[in-house]
C-alpha positions as CSV (number, residue, x, y, z in Angstrom):
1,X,0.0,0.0,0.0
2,X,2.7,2.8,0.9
3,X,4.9,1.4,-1.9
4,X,2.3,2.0,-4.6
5,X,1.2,5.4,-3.2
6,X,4.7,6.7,-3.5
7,X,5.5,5.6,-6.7
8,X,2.2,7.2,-7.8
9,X,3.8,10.5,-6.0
10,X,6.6,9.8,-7.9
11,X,5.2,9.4,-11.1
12,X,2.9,12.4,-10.6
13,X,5.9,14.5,-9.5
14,X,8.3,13.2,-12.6
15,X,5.4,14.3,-15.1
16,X,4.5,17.4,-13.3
17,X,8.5,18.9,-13.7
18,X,8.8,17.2,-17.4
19,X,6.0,19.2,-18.1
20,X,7.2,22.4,-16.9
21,X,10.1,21.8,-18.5
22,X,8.6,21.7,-21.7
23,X,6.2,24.5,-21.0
24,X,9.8,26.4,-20.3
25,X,11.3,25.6,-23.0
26,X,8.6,26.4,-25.9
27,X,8.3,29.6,-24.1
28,X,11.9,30.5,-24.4
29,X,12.3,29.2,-27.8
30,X,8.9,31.0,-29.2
31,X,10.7,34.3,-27.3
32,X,14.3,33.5,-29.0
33,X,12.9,33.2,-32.6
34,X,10.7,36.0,-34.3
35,X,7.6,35.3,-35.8
């Protein structure tokens, strides 16, 4: 039971940064190039 519920955490956590890492980066890389 506590196993399960921290990999869960974990998994939550690991897609929660990747996506604000990816957020960061299209916003950087929309700023660095002109349209």
């Amino acid at each position: 039971m506590g196993f399960s519920l921290s990999l869960t955490l974990n998994l939550w956590f690991y897609s929660l940064v990747s996506m604000n890492c990816f957020v960061c980066l299209v916003h950087v890389w929309s700023i660095r190039t002109p349209p």
